[in-house]
C-alpha positions as CSV (number, residue, x, y, z in Angstrom):
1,X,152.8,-62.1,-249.6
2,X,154.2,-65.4,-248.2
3,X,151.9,-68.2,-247.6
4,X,150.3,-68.7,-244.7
5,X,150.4,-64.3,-244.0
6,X,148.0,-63.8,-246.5
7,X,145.4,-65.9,-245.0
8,X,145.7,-64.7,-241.8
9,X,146.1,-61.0,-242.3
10,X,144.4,-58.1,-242.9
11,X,142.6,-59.6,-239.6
12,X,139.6,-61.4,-240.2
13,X,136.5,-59.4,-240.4
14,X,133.2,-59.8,-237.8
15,X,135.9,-60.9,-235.1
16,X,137.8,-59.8,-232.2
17,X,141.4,-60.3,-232.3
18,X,144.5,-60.1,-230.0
19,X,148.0,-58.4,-230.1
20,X,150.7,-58.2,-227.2
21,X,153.9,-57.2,-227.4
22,X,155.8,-53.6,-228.3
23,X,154.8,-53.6,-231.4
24,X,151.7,-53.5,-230.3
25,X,150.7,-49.9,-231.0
26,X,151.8,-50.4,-234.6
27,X,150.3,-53.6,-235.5
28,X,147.0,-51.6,-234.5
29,X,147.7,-48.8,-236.7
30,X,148.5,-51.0,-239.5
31,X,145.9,-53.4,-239.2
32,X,143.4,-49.9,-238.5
33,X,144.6,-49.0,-242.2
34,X,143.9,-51.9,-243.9
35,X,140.1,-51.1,-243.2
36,X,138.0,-48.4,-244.6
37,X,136.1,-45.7,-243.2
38,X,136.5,-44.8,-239.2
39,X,138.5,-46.1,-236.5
40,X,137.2,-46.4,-232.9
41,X,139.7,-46.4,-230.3
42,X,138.9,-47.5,-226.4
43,X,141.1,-47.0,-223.6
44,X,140.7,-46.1,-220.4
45,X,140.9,-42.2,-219.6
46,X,143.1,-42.9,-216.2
47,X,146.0,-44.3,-218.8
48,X,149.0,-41.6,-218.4
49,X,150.2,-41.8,-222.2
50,X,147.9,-41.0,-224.8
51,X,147.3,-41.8,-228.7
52,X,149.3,-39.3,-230.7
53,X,147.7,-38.6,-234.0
54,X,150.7,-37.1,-235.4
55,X,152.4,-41.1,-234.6
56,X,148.9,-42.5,-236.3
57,X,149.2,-40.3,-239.3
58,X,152.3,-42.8,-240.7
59,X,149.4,-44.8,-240.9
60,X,146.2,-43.8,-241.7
61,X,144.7,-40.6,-241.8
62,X,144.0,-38.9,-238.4
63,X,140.3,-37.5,-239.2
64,X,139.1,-41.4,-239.2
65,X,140.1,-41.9,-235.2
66,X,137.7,-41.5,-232.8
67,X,139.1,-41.8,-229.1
68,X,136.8,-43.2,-226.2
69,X,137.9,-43.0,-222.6
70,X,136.5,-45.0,-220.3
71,X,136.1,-45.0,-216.6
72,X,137.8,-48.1,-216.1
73,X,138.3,-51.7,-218.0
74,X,134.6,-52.5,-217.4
75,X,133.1,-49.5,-219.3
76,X,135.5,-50.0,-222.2
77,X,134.8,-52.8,-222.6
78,X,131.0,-51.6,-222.3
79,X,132.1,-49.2,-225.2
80,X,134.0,-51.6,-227.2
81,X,131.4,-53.9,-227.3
82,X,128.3,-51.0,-228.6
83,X,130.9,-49.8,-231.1
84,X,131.1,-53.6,-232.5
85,X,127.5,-54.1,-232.4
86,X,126.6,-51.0,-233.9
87,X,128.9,-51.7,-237.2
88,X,129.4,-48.5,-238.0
89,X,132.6,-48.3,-237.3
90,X,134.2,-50.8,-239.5
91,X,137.6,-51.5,-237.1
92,X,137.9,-51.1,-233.0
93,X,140.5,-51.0,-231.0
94,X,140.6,-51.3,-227.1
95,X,143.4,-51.6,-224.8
96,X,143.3,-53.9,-222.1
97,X,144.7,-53.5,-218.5
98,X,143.6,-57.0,-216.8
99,X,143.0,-59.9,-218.8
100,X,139.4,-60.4,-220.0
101,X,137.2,-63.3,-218.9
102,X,135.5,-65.8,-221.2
103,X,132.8,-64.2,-220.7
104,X,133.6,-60.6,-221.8
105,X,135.6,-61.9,-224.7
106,X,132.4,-63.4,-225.9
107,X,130.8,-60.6,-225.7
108,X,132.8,-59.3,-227.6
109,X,133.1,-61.6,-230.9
110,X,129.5,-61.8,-230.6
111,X,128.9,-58.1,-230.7
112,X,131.8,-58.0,-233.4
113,X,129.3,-61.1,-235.2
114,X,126.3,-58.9,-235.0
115,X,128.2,-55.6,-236.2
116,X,130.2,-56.9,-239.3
117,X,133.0,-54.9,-237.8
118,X,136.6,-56.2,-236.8
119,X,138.0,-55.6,-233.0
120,X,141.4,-56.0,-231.7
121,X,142.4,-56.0,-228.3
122,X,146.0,-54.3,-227.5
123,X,146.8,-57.0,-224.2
124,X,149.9,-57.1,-222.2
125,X,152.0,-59.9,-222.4
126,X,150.7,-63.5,-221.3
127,X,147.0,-62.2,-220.5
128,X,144.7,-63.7,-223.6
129,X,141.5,-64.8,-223.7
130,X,140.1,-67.9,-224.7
131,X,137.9,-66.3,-226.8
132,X,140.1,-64.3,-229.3
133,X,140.0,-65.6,-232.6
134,X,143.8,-64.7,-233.3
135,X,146.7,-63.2,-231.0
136,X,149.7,-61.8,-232.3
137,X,152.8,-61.2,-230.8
138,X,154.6,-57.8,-232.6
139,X,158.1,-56.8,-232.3
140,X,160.4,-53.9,-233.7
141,X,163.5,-55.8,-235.2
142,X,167.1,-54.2,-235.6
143,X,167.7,-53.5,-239.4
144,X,171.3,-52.2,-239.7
145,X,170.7,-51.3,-243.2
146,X,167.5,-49.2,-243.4
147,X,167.0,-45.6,-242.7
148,X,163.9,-46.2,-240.6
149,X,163.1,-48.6,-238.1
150,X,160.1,-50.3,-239.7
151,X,160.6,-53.6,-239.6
152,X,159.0,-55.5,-237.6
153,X,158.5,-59.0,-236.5
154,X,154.9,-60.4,-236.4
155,X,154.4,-63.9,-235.4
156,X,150.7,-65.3,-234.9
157,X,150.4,-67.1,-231.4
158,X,146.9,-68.4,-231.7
159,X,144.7,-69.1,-234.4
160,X,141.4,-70.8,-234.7
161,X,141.0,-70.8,-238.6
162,X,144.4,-71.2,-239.6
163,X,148.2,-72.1,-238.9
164,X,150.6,-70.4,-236.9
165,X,153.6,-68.5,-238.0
166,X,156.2,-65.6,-237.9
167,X,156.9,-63.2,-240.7
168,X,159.4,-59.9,-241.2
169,X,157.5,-57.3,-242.3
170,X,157.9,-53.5,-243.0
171,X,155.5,-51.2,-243.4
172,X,155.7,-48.5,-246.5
173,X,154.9,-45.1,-245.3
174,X,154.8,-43.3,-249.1
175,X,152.7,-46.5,-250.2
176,X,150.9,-47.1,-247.0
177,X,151.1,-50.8,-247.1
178,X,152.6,-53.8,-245.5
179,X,155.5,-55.7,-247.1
180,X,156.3,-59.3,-246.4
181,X,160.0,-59.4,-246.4
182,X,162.3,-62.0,-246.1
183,X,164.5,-62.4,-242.5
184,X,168.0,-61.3,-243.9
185,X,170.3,-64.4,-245.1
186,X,167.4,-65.5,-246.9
187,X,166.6,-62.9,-249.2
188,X,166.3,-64.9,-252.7
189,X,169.1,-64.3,-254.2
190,X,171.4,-63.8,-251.6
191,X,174.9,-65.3,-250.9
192,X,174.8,-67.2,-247.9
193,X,178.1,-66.4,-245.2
194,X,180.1,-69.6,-245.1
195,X,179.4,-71.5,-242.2
C-alpha cells in the first residue's frame, strides 16, 4: 500500500472515526470487513432506506451484522455508545442525522477507549465533530476501463495521529480486500499523453 494509507487505515482501533460523502456506505462496509467477529450497526428506525444485506454481502458476510434502530439521534447514540463500551462487538457503525456535540463525541471515543472496539460515524457532509479521531471523505470515481464500478476515491480530511491525504482505491470482491491503486496517468509504467 502507498505510504501514508497504511498508517492510517484499517481505522485505528479503540476510537471513533468519521466518514462523509457517497461513498459513505461503502467505506463502512469495507472498513466493517477489515475487522473480525460482529458488526453493530445504529441508525435510527424513522430513516426511509434501509441496510441491504444482499449490498453488505460484497463485503463481509451478512450473519456478522446486527442492526439497531433507534428512536431518534439521541438513543443511537445511547446505543452506539453501550455497544463501544461493551467491546463485544469489535466494529460499530452509526449514522448520524444532526451533527454531534463535543460532548457526545466524547462519549463516544471514551466508551470506544473502555471497549477496545472501533466506531465510525456515517455524517453528512460538513457536520464533524471535534472529537473524531479521523474523517474521511469517500467518493465513487468513473473508471472507463473496469467492468465494475469499484473504484473509489478516499481522501482523509482530519487526522490527529497522522498526515492527511487522498488515495484511488478498489475494492476486490473475490479477494475481499482493498487495493491501493494508482490515479490513471500515473500507473508505473505508463506512457504519459503528450502535453
Amino acid at each position: 500500500m502507498q505510504t501514508g494509507f497504511s498508517s492510517s487505515f484499517p481505522l485505528r482501533r479503540a476510537r471513533v472515526h468519521e466518514v462523509c460523502g457517497p461513498g459513505a456506505f461503502a467505506f463502512a462496509a469495507i472498513a466493517a470487513a477489515s475487522a473480525t467477529g460482529p458488526v453493530i450497526w445504529v441508525r435510527e428506525g424513522w430513516l426511509a432506506d434501509s441496510v441491504n444485506p444482499v449490498a453488505v454481502a460484497r463485503f463481509f458476510d451478512p450473519a456478522r451484522l446486527l442492526l439497531a434502530l433507534g428512536k431518534d439521534q439521541t438513543d443511537s447514540l445511547a446505543v452506539t455508545e453501550e455497544a463501544l463500551k461493551d467491546g463485544a462487538a469489535p466494529f460499530v457503525v452509526v449514522e448520524v442525522t444532526r451533527p454531534l456535540d463535543l460532548r457526545e463525541g466524547r462519549r463516544l471515543q471514551l466508551a470506544a477507549k473502555a471497549g477496545r472496539a472501533t466506531g465510525l460515524c456515517l455524517i453528512p457532509e460538513g457536520m464533524g465533530s471535534n472529537a473524531a479521531e479521523t474523517r474521511w471523505q469517500a467518493a465513487p470515481l468513473f473508471d472507463p476501463g473496469a467492468r465494475d464500478s469499484t473504484l473509489m476515491r478516499w481522501e482523509s480530511i482530519k487526522n490527529k495521529s497522522g498526515t492527511l491525504g487522498a488515495w484511488h482505491v478498489r475494492w476486490n470482491e473475490e479477494t475481499r480486500h482493498l487495493h491501493v491503486v494508482s490515479p490513471a496517468g500515473e500507473r508505473p509504467g505508463s506512457a504519459r499523453a503528450p502535453g
